[in-house]
N, CA, C and O atoms as a CHARMM CRD file, in Angstrom:
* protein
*
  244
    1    1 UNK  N     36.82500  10.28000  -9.49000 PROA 1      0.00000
    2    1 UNK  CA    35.89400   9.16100  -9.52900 PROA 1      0.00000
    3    1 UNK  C     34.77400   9.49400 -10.51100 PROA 1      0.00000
    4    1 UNK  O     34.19800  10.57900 -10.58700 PROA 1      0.00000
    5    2 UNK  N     34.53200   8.34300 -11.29700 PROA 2      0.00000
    6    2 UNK  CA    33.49400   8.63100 -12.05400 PROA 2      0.00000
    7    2 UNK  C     31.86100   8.81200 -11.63900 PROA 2      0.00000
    8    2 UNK  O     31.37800   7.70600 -11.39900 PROA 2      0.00000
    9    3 UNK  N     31.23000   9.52300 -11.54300 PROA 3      0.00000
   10    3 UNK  CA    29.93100   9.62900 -11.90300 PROA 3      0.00000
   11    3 UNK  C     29.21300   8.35300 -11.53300 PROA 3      0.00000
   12    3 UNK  O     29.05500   8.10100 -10.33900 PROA 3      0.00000
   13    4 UNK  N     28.78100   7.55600 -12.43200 PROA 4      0.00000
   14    4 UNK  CA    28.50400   6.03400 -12.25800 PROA 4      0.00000
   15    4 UNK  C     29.12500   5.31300 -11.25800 PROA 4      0.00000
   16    4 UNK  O     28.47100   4.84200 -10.32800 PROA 4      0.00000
   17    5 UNK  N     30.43200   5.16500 -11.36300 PROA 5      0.00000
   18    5 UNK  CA    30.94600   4.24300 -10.01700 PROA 5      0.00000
   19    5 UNK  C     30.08200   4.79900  -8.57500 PROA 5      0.00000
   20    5 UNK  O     29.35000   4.16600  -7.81400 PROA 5      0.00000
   21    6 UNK  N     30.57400   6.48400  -8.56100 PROA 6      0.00000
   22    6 UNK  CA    29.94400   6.67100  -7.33400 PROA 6      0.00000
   23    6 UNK  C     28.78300   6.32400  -7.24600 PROA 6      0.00000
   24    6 UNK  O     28.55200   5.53300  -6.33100 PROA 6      0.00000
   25    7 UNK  N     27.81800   6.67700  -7.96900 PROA 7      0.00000
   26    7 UNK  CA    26.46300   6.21000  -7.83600 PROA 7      0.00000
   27    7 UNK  C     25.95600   4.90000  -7.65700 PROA 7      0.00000
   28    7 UNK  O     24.94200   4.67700  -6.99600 PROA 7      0.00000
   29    8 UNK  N     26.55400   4.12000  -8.16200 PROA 8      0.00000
   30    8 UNK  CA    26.94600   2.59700  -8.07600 PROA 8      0.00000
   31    8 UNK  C     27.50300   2.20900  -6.68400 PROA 8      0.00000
   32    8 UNK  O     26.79200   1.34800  -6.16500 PROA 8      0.00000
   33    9 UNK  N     28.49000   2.55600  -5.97000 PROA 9      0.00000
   34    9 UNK  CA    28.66600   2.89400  -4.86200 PROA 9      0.00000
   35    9 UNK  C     27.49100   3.26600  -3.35100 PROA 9      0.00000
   36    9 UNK  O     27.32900   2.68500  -2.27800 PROA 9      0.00000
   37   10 UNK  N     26.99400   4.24900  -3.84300 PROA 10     0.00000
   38   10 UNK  CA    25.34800   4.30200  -3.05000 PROA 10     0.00000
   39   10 UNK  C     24.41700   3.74900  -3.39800 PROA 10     0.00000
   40   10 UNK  O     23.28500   3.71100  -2.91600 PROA 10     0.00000
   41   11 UNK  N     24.89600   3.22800  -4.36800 PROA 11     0.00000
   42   11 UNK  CA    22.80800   2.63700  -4.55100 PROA 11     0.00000
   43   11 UNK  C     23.19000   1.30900  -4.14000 PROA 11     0.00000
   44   11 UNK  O     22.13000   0.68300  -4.13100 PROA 11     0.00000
   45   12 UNK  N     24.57100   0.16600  -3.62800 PROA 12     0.00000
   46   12 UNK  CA    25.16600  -1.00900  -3.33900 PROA 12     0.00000
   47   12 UNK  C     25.40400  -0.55600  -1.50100 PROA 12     0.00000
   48   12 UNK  O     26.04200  -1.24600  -0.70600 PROA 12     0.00000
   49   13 UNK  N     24.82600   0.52300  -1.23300 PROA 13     0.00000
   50   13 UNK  CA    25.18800   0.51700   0.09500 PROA 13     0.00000
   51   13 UNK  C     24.24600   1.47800   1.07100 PROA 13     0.00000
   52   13 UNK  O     23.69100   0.98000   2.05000 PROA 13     0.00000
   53   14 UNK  N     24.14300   2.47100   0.84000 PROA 14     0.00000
   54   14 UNK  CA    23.13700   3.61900   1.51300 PROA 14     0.00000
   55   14 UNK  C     21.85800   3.33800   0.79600 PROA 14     0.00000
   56   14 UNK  O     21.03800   2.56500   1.29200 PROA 14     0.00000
   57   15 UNK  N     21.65300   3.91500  -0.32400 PROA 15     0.00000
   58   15 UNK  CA    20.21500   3.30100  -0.83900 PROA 15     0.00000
   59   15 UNK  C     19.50500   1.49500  -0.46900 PROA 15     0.00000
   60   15 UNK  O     18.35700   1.13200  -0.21200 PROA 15     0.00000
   61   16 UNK  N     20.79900   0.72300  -0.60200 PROA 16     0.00000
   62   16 UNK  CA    20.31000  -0.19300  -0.14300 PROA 16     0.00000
   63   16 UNK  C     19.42600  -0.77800   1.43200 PROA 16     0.00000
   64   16 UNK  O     18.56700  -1.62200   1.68700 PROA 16     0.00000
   65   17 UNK  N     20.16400   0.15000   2.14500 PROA 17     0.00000
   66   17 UNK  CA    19.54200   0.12500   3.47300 PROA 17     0.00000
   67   17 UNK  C     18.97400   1.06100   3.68600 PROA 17     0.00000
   68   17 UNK  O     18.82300   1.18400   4.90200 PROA 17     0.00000
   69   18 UNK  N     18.39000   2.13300   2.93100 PROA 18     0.00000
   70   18 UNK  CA    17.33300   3.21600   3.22400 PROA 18     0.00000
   71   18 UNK  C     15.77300   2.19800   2.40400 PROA 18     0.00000
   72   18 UNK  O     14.69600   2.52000   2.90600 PROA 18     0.00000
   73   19 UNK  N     15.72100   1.52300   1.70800 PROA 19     0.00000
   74   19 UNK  CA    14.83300   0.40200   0.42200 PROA 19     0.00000
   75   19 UNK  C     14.34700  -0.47200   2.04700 PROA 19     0.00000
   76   19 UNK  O     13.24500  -0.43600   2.59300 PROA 19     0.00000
   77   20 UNK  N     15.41100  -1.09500   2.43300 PROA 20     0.00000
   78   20 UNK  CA    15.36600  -1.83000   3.65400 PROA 20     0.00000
   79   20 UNK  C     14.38200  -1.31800   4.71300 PROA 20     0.00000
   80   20 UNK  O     13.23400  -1.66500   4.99000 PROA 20     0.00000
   81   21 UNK  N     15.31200  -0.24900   5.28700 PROA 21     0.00000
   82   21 UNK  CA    14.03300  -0.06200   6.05300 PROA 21     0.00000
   83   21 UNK  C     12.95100   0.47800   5.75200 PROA 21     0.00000
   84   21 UNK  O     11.99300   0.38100   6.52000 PROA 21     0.00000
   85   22 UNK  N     12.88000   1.03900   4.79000 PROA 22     0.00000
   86   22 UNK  CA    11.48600   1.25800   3.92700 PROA 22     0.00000
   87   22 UNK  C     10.63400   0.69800   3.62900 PROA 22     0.00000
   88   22 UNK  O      9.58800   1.25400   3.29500 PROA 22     0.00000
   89   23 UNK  N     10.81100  -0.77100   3.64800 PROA 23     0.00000
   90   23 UNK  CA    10.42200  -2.14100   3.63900 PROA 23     0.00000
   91   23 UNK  C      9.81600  -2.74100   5.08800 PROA 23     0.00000
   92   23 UNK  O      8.74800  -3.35200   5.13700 PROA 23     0.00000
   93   24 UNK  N     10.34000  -2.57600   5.81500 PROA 24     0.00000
   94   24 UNK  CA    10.15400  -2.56500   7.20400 PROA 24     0.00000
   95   24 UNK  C      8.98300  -1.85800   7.95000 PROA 24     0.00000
   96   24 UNK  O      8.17100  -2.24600   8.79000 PROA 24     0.00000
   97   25 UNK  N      9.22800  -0.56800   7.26500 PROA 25     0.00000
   98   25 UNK  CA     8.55500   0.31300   8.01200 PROA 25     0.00000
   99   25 UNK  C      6.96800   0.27200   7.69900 PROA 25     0.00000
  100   25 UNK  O      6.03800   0.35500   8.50200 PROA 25     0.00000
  101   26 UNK  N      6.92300   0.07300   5.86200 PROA 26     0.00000
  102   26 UNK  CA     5.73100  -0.17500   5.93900 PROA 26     0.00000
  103   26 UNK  C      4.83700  -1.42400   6.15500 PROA 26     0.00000
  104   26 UNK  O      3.63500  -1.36800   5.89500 PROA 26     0.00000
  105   27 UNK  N      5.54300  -2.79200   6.73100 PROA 27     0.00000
  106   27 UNK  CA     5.46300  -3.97000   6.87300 PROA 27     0.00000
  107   27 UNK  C      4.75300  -4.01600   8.58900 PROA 27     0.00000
  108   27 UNK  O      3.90400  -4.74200   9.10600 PROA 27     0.00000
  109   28 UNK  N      5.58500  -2.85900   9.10500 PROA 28     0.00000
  110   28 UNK  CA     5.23500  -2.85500  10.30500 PROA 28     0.00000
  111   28 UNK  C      3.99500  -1.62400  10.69300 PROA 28     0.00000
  112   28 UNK  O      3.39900  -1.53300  11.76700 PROA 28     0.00000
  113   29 UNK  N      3.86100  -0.92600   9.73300 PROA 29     0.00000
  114   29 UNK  CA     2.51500   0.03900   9.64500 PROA 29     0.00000
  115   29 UNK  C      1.38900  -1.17400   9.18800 PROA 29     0.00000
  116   29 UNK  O      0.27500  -0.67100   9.33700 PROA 29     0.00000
  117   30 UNK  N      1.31200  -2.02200   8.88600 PROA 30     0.00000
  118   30 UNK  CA     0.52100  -2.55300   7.67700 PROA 30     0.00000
  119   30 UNK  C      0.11200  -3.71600   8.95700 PROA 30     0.00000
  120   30 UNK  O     -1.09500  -3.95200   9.01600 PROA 30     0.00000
  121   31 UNK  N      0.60600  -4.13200   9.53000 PROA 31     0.00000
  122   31 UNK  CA     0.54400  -4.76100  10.73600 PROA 31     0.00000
  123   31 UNK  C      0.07000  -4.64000  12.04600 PROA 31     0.00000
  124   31 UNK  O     -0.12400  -5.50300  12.90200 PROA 31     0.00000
  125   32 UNK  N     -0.10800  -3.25000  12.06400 PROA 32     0.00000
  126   32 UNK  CA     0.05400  -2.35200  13.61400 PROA 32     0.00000
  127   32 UNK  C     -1.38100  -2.78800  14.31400 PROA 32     0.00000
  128   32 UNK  O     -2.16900  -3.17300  13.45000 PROA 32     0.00000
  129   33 UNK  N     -1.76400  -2.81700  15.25400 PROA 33     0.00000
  130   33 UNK  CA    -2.58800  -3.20600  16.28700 PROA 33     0.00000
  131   33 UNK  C     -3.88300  -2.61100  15.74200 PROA 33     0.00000
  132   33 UNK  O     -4.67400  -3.50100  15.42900 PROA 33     0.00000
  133   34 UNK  N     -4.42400  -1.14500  15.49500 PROA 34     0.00000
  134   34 UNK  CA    -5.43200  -0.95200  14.65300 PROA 34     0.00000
  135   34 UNK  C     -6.06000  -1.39400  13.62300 PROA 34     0.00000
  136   34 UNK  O     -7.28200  -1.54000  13.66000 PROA 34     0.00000
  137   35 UNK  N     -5.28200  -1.70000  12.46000 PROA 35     0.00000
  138   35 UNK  CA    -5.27200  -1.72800  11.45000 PROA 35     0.00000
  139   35 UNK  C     -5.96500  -2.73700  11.01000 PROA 35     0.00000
  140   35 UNK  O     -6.06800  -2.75200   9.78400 PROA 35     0.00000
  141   36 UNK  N     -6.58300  -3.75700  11.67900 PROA 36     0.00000
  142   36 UNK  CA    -7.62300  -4.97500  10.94800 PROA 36     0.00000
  143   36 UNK  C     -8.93700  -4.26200  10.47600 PROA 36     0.00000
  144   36 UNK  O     -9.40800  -4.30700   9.34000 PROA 36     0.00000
  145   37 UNK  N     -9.50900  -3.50400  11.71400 PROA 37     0.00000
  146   37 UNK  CA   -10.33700  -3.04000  11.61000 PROA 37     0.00000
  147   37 UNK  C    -10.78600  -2.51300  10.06400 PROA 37     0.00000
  148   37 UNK  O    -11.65200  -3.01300   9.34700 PROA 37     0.00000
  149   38 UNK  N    -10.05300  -1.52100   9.82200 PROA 38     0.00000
  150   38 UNK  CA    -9.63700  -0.95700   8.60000 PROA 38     0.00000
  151   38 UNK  C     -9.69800  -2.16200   7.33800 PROA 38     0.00000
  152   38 UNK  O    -10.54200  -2.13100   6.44200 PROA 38     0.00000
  153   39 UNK  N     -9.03300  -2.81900   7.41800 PROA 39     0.00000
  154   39 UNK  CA    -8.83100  -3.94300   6.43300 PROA 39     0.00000
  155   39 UNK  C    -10.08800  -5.13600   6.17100 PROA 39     0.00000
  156   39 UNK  O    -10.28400  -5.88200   5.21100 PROA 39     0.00000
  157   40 UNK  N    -10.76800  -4.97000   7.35900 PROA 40     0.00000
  158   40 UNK  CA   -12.03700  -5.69200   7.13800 PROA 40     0.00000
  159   40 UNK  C    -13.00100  -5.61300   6.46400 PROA 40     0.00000
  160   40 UNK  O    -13.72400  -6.37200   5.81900 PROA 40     0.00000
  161   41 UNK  N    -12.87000  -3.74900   6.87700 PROA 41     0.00000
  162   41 UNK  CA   -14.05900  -3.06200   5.87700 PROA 41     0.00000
  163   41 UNK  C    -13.86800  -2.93600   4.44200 PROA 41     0.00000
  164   41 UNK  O    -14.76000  -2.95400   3.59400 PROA 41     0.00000
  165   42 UNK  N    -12.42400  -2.78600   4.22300 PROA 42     0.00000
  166   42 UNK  CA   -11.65900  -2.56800   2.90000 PROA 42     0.00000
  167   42 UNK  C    -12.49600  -4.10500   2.49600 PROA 42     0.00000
  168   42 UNK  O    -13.69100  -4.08600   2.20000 PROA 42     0.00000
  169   43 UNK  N    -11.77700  -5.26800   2.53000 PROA 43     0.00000
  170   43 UNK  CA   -12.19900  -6.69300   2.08100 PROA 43     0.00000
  171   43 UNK  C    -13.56400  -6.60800   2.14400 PROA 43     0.00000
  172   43 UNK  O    -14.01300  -7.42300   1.33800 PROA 43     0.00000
  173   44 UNK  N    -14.58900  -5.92500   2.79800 PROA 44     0.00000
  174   44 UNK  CA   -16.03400  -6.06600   2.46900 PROA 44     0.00000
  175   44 UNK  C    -16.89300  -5.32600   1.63000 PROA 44     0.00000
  176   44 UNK  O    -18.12100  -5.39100   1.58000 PROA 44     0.00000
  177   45 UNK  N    -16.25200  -4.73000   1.08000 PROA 45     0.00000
  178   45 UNK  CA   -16.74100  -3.63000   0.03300 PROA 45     0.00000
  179   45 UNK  C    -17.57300  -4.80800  -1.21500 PROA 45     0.00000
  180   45 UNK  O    -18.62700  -4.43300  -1.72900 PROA 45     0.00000
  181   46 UNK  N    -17.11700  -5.86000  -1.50200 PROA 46     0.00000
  182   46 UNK  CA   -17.85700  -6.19900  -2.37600 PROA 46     0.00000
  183   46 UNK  C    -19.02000  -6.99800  -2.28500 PROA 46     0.00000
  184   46 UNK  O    -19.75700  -7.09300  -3.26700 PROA 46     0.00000
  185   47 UNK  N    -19.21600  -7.44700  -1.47500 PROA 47     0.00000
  186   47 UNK  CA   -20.33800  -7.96400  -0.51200 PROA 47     0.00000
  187   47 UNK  C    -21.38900  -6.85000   0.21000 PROA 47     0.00000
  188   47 UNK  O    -22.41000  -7.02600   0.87400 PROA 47     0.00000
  189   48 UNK  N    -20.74500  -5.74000  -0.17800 PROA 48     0.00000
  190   48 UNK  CA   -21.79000  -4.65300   0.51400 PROA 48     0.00000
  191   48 UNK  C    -23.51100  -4.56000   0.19100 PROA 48     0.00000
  192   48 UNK  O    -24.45000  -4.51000   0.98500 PROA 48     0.00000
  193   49 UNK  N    -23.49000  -4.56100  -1.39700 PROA 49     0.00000
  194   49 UNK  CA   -25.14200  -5.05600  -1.94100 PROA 49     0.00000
  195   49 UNK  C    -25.57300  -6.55500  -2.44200 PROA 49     0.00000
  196   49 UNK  O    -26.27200  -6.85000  -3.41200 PROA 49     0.00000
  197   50 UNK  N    -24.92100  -7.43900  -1.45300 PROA 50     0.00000
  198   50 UNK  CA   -24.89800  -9.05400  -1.71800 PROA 50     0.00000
  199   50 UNK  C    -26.27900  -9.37000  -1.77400 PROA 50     0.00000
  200   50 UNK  O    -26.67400 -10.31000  -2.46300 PROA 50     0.00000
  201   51 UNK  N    -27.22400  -8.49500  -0.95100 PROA 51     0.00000
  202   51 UNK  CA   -28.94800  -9.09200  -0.89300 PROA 51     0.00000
  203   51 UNK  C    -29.25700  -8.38900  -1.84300 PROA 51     0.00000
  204   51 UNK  O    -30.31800  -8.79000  -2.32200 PROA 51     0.00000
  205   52 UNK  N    -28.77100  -7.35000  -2.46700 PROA 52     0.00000
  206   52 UNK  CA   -29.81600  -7.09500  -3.77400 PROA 52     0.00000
  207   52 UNK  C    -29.10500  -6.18700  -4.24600 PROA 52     0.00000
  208   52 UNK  O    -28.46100  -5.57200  -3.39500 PROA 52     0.00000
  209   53 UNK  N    -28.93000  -5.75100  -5.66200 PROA 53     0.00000
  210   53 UNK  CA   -28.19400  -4.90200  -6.18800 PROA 53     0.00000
  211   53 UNK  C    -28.37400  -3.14000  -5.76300 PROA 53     0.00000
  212   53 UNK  O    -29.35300  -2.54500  -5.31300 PROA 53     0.00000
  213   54 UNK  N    -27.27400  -2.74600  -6.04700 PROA 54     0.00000
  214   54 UNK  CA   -27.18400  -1.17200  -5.84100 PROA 54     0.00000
  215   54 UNK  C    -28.47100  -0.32000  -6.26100 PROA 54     0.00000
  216   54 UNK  O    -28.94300  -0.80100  -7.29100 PROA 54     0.00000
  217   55 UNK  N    -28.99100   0.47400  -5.93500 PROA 55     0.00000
  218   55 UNK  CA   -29.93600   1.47800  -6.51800 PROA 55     0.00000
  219   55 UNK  C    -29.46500   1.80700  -7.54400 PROA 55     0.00000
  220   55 UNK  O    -28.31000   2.18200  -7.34200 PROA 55     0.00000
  221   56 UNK  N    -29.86900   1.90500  -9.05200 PROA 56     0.00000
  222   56 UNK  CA   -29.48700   3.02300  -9.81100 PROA 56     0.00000
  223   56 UNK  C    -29.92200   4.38300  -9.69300 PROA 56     0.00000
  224   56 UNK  O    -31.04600   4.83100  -9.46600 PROA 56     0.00000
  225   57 UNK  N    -28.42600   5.16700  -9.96300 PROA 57     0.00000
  226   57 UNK  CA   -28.98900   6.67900  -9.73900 PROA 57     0.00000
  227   57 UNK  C    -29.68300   7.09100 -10.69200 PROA 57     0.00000
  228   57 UNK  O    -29.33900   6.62200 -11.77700 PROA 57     0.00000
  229   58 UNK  N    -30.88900   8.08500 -10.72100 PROA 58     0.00000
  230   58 UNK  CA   -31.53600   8.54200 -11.50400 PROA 58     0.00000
  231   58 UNK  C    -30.63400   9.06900 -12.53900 PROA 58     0.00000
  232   58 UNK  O    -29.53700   9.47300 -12.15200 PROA 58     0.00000
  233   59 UNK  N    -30.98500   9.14700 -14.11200 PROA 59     0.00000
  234   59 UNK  CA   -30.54700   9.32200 -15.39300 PROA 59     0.00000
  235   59 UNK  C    -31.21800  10.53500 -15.88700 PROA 59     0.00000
  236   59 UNK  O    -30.64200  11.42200 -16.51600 PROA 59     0.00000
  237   60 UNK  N    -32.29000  10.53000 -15.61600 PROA 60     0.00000
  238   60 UNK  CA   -33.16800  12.22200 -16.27200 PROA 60     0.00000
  239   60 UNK  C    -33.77900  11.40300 -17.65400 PROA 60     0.00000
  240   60 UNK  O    -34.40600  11.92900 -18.57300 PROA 60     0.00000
  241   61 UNK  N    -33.34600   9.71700 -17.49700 PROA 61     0.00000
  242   61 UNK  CA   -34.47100   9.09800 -18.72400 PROA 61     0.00000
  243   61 UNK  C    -35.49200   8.94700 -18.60200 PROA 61     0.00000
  244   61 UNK  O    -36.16700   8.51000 -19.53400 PROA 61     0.00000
């Protein structure tokens, strides 16, 4: 058997369902009962200095 076929062979059958649940798995991490929390703060990061801009750090100008 050639080389290619076989490989062609796993990547049409085993790889395909290892992609799968790989897909899954992080669909269902990304989901999990904790995880808003996390994601709230993530989404609020840019609103963090909404009343007034960031401090600039000192320059030594």
């Amino acid at each position: 058997m050639e080389l290619y076929t076989l490989l062609r062979h796993f990547a049409d059958s085993w790889m395909l369902l290892f992609l799968f649940l790989f897909f899954v798995g992080i669909v269902l991490w990304v989901f999990r009962p904790g995880s808003s929390k996390t994601y709230a703060d993530t989404a609020d990061i840019p609103f963090r200095n909404a009343d007034k801009p960031a401090q600039a750090e000192e320059t030594g100008k």
